[in-house]
Every structure is written in structure tokens, then in C-alpha cells.
C-alpha positions as CSV (number, residue, x, y, z in Angstrom):
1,X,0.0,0.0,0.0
2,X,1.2,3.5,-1.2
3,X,2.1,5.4,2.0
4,X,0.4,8.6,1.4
5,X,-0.2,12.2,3.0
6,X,-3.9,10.7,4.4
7,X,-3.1,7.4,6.4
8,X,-5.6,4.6,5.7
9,X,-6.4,4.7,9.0
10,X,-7.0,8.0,8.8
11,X,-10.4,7.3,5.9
12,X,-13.6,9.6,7.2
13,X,-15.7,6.7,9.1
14,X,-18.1,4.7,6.8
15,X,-21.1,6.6,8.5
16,X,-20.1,9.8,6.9
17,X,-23.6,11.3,6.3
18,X,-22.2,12.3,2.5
19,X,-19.5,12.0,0.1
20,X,-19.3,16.4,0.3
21,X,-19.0,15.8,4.3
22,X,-16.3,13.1,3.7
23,X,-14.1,15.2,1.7
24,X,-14.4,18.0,3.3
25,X,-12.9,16.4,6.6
26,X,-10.5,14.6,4.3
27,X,-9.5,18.2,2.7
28,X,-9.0,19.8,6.3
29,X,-6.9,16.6,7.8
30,X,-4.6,17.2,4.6
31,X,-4.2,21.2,5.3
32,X,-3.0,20.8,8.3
33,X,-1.6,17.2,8.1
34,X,2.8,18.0,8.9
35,X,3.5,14.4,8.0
36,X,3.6,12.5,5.1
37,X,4.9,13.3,1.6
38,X,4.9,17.1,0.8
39,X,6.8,17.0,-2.1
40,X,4.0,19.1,-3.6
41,X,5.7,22.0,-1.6
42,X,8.6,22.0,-3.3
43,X,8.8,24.5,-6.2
44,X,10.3,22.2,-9.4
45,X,7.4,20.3,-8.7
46,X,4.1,23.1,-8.2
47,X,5.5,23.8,-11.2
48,X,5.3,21.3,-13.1
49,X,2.1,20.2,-11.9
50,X,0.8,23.5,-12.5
51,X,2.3,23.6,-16.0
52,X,0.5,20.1,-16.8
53,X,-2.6,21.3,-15.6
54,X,-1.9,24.1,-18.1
55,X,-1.0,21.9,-20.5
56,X,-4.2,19.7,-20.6
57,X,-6.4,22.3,-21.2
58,X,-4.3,24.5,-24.0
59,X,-2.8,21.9,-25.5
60,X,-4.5,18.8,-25.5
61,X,-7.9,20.4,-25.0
62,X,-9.2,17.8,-22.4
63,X,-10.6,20.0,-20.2
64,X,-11.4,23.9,-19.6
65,X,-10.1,24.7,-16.0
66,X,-12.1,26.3,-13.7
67,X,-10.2,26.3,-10.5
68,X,-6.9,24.8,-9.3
69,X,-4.5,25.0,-6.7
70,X,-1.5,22.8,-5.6
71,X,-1.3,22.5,-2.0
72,X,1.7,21.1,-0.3
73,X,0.4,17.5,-0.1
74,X,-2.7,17.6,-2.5
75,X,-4.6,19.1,-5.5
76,X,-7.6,20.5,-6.1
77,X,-8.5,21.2,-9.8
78,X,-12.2,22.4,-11.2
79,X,-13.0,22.0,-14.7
80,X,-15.2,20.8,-17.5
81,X,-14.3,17.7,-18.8
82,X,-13.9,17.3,-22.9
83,X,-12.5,13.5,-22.4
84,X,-13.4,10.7,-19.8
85,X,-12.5,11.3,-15.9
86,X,-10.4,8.4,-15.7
87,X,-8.6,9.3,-18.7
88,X,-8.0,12.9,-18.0
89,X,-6.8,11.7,-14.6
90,X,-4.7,8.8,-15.3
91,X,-3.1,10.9,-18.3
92,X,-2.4,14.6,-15.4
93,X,-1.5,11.7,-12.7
94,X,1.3,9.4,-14.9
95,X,3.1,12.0,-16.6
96,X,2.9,14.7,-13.4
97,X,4.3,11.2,-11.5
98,X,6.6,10.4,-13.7
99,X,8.5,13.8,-13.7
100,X,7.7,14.5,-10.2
101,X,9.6,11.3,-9.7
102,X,12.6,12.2,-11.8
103,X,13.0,15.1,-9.7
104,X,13.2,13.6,-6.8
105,X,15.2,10.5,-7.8
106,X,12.8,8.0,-7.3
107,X,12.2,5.1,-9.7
108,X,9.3,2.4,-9.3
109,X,7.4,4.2,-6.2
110,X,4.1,5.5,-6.5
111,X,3.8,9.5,-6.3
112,X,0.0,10.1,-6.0
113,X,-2.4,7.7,-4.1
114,X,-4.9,6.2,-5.8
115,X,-7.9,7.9,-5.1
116,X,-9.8,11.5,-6.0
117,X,-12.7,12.8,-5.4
118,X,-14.8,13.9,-8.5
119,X,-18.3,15.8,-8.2
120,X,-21.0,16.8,-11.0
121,X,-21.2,20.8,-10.7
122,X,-25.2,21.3,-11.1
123,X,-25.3,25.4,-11.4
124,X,-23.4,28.3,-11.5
125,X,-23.8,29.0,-7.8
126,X,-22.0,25.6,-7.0
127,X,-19.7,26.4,-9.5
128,X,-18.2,29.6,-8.5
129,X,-18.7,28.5,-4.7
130,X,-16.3,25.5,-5.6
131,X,-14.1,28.1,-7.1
132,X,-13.6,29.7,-4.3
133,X,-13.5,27.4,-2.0
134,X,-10.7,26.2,-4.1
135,X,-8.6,29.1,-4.5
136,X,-9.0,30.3,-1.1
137,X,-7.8,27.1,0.1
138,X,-4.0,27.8,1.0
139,X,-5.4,30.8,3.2
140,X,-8.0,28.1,5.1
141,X,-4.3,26.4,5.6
142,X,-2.0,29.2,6.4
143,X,-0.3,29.1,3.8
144,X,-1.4,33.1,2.1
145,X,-2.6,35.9,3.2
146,X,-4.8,36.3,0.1
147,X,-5.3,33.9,-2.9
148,X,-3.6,35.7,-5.4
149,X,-0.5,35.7,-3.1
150,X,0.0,31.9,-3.0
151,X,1.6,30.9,-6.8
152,X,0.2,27.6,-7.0
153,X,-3.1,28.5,-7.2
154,X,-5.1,29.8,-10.7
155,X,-6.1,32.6,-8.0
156,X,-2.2,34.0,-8.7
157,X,-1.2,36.5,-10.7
158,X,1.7,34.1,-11.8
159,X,-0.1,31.6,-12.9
160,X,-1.9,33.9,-15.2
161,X,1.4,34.8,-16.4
162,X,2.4,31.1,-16.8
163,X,-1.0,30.4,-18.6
164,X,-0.2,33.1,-21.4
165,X,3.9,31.8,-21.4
166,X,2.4,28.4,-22.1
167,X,-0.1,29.4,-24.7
168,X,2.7,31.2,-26.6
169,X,4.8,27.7,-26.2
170,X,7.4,29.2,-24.0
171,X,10.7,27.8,-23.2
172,X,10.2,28.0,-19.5
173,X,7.2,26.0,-19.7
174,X,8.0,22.5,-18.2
175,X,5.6,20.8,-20.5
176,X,6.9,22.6,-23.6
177,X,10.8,21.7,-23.0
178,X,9.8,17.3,-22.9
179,X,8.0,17.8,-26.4
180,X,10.6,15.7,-28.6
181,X,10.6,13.4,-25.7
182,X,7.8,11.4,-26.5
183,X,5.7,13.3,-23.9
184,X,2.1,10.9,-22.6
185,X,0.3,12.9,-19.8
């Protein structure tokens, strides 16, 4: 079993009243969880995790993003599917794994746990409630003052700024510098 940021033992009881309630105490254990990988923290790897998120939606058109932000140990990420779930995760989840990995000089470990949580948005009030609650997330942790001061978050003025580098195929776009490489999100 992957050891992960949420223990196993640490699973919302089985008589959670919902799957919102559930991942809501799952999303407040993690913001304040101090053990457990955090690898998410580290900058190399926001980035790149940011840039693939990027990536999926300018490039390979699988999505239109909504909301994201990468916290130290998790990700949250809002948007409107144009492929499968599964594939759009298993795609953002093995390549973000796989480089993640490479920076951190790891081969055959697992780098995300297996699950996520998915949710049907059914109006625009959800929608822009989840948006908040998403980019406001890393001041719920401590982590910003304000939204657009914590980079990892489509809240940020820099990721604005990374969103227009990677539409224009900069260099400094993580994404953009594997291309010859036989890139497979």
C-alpha cells in the first residue's frame, strides 16, 4: 500500500452522512496534516504540476479549467471535462508522477495515491462557490494571506502569467521543453 499524505487509517468513518461531508474532513486533515509526503511543496514540482494542468487544457484540449490549486500535499482542480475522468486523470496523474519522480530520484514508487474525489457541478452558484473554495484554500491552511498571493493557485497572478507563457509555447514551460521526448500525460 502507497504510503500517502492521508493514512488509511485516517479514511472519514463509513457513517459519513455524504460523500461532500467526507471530503471536506479529508481536505482539512490534509491542510494541516505536517506528515507524510509534501513533495508538492517544493517549487520544481508546483511547477510542473501547475504547467501540466496548463498543458491539458491548452494543448490537448481535455478540459477547460475552472479552478486549481496545488497545496503542499494535495490538488484540487475544477473543470469541465472534454475527455473521460479516468482518462484525464490517469493521463495529469502518470506523466505529473513520472517527472515528479525524476526530480526527486525516485524510480518504481508511486507518487499520487490512488484515489480522487470527482463531483458533477449542477449550477453556476456551485460552480463559483467550488471556485472559491478552491482558491482560497491555501489561506484556510495558512499558507497566504490572500489567494492571489500563494503561486500555486489559478487565484495568482503568476499563474496567469504562466498560462499566457504556455499558450505562446514558452521555453520555460515544463511541459513545452519534454516535447521531442515522447511526452504521454
Amino acid at each position: 500500500m502507497t504510503q500517502g499524505s492521508l493514512p488509511q487509517t485516517r479514511y472519514p468513518p463509513p457513517s459519513s452522512p455524504s460523500a461532500g461531508k467526507a471530503f471536506l474532513w479529508m481536505d482539512r486533515f490534509l491542510d494541516t496534516a505536517r506528515t507524510g509526503p509534501r513533495w508538492l511543496q517544493m517549487p520544481a514540482i508546483a511547477s510542473l504540476v501547475v504547467d501540466a494542468i496548463t498543458f491539458g487544457q491548452v494543448e490537448l484540449k481535455h478540459y477547460e479549467i475552472g479552478a486549481f490549486v496545488v497545496m503542499p500535499n494535495h490538488v484540487h482542480l475544477l473543470v469541465v471535462p472534454h475527455v473521460p475522468i479516468p482518462q484525464l486523470t490517469r493521463r495529469l496523474k502518470g506523466y505529473t508522477a513520472r517527472e515528479a519522480n525524476r526530480i526527486l530520484s525516485r524510480t518504481g514508487e508511486a507518487f499520487w495515491q490512488p484515489e480522487s474525489y470527482d463531483h458533477w457541478v449542477r449550477s453556476n452558484q456551485q460552480w463559483e462557490r467550488i471556485v472559491s473554495y478552491i482558491e482560497n484554500n491555501p489561506v484556510a491552511a495558512g499558507l497566504a494571506a490572500r489567494p492571489e498571493d500563494y503561486s500555486w493557485s489559478s487565484a495568482s497572478s503568476a499563474a496567469a502569467v504562466r498560462r499566457q507563457d504556455c499558450r505562446r509555447c514558452a521555453q520555460d514551460c515544463a511541459l513545452h521543453t519534454h516535447r521531442g521526448s515522447g511526452l504521454e500525460m
